[in-house]
C-alpha positions in Angstrom: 0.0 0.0 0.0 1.7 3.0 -0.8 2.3 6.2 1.6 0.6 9.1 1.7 2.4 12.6 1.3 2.4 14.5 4.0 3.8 18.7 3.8 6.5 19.2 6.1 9.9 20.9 6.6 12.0 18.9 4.8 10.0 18.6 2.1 7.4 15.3 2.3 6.8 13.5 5.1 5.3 9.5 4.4 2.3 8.5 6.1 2.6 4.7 6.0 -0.9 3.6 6.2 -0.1 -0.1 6.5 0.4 -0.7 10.0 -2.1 1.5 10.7 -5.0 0.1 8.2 -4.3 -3.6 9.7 -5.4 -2.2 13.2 -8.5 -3.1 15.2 -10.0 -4.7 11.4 -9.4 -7.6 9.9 -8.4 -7.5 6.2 -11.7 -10.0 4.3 -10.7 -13.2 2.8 -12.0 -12.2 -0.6 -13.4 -8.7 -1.9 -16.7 -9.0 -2.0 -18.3 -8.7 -5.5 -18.3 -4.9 -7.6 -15.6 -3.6 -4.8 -12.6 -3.9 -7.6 -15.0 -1.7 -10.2 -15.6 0.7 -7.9 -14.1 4.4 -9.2 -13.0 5.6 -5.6 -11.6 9.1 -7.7 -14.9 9.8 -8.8 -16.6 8.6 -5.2 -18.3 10.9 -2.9 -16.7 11.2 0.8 -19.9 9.8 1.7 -20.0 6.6 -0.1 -15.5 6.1 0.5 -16.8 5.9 3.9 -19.3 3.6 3.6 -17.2 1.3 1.8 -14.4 1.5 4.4 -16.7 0.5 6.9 -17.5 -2.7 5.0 -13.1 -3.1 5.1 -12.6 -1.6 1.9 -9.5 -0.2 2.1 -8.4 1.4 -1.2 -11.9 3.5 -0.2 -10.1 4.8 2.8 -6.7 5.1 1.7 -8.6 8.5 -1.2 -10.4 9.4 1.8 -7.0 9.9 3.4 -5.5 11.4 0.6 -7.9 13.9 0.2 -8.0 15.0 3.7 -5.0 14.5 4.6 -3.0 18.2 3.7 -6.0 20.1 5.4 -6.1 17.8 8.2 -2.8 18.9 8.9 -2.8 22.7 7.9 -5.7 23.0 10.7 -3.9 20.8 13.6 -0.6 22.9 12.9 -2.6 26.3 13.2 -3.8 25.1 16.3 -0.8 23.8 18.0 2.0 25.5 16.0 3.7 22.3 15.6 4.1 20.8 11.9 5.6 17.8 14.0 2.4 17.6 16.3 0.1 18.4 13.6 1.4 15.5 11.9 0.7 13.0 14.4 -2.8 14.7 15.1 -3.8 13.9 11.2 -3.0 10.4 11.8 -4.4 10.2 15.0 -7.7 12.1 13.3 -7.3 9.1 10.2 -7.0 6.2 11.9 -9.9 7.0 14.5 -12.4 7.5 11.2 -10.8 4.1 10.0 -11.6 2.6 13.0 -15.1 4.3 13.8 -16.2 4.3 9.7 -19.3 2.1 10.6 -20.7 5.2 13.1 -20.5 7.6 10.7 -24.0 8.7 10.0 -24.4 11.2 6.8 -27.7 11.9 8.1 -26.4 14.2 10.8 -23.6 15.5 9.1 -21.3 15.6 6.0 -18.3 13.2 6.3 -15.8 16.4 6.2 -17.9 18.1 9.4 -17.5 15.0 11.0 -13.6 13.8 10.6 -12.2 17.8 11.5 -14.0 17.6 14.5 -12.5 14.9 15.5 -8.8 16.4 14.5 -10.2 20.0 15.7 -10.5 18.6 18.9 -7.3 16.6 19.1 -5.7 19.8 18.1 -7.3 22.3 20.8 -7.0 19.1 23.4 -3.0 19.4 22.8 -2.9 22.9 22.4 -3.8 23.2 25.4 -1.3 20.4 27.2 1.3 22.9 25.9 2.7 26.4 26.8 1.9 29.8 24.4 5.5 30.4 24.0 6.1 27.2 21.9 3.3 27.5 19.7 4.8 29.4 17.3 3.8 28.5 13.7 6.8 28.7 11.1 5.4 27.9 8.1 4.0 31.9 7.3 8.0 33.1 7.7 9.3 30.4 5.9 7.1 31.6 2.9 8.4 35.2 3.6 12.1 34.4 3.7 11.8 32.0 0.2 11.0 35.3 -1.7 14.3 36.4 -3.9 12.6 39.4 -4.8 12.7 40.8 -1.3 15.7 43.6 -0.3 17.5 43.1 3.0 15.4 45.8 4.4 11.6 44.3 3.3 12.5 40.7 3.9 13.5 42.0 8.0 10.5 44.0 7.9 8.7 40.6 7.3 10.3 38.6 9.8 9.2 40.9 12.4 6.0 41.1 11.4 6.0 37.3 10.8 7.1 36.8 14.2 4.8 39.4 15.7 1.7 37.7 14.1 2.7 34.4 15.3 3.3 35.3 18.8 -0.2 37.4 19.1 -2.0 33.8 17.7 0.2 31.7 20.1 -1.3 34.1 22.9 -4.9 33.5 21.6 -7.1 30.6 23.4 -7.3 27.4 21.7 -11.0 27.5 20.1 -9.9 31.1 18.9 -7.1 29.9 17.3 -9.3 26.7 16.1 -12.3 29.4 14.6 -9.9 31.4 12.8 -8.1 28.1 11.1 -11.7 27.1 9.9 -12.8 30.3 8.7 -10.0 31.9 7.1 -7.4 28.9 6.7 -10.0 26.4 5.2 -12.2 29.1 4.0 -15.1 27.3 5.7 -19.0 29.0 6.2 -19.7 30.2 9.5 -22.1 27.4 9.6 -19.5 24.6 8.9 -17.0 26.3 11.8 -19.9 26.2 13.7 -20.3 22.3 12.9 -16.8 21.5 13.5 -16.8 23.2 16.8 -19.6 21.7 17.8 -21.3 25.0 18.8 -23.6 28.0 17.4 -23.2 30.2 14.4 -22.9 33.0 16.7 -20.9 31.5 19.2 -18.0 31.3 16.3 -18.5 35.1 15.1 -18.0 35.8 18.6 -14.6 33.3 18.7 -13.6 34.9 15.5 -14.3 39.0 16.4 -13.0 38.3 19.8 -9.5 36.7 17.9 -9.7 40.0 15.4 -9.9 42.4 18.0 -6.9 40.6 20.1 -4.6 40.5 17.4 -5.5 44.0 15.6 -4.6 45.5 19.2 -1.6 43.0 20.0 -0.1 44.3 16.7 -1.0 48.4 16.6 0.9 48.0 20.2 4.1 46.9 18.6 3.5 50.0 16.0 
């Protein structure tokens, strides 16, 4: 089975999913009939999950590989740890592997479902860890890799870099957690809201409370 790709500092980091597939399943002695013609491409999340909770795992290994790069850009906004983020996408992986057969698309789409469960892994270890080492790297990394930068911008960007990053390391964990869903995923207030387990309001008031934190963390550094 191959690996999955997984971003990370040197480059790609492999997920090997075999150990972990073979885990609290047992593999069936035969496919059963139609699984080889099945396009798991073209698939909906919906029905990939489905067929991994019959043991289907070429189903969940696209589930994975879809999910897999947000997964992880959402745990490492949280925590500020590419290495911790890692482990909290596998963690967040393996627990829909081994819970496929509760998923129940009547109550919410499969996406909703699995970053909840890696939302909450993330805030849980967030919070198991001091603010000063939550700083995220990946935003001054992108900075510092433009050639067209002069000595002078490319310091101004650090700072600023490093400013940003220490005001969201100072921000509470579901803060943090609304602002990765809104504006790093992109997601509706609805979806955050999903995720979070908790009201459409309750997440405009997550996110304005993070705004108004930062905005003032940043005009007091000029």
């Amino acid at each position: 089975m191959p690996p999955f790709p997984l971003p990370g500092r040197a480059g790609l980091l492999p997920l090997a999913w075999t150990g972990v597939l073979r885990l609290n399943r047992a593999s069936p002695a035969a496919a059963p009939e139609g699984r080889l013609a099945r396009d798991h491409a073209a698939a909906t999340d919906e029905a990939l999950i489905a067929w991994s909770a019959g043991g289907d795992r070429p189903a969940f290994n696209a589930l994975a590989a879809r999910h897999l790069p947000r997964l992880h850009a959402l745990a490492q906004r949280i925590t500020g740890s590419a290495a911790e983020a890692e482990e909290i996408a596998q963690e967040a992986l393996l627990r829909a592997w081994q819970q496929a057969a509760r998923f129940d698309p009547g109550r919410a789409r499969f996406g909703t479902w699995l970053y909840r469960i890696a939302a909450n892994l993330a805030i849980d270890a967030a919070r198991r860890r001091p603010a000063a080492a939550m700083l995220a790297v990946h935003d001054l990394a992108d900075s510092l890799a433009d050639p067209g930068l002069t000595p002078e911008d490319s310091l101004a960007l650090r700072q600023q870099d490093a400013a940003l990053q220490a005001a969201l390391a100072a921000l509470p964990e579901r803060q943090r957690a609304a602002l990765a869903l809104a504006h790093d995923q992109g997601l509706s207030g609805a979806e955050a809201a999903a995720i979070l387990d908790t009201s459409e309001r309750a997440v405009e008031g997550l996110l304005h409370r993070a705004r108004r934190f930062l905005a003032a963390r940043l005009a007091a550094l000029g």
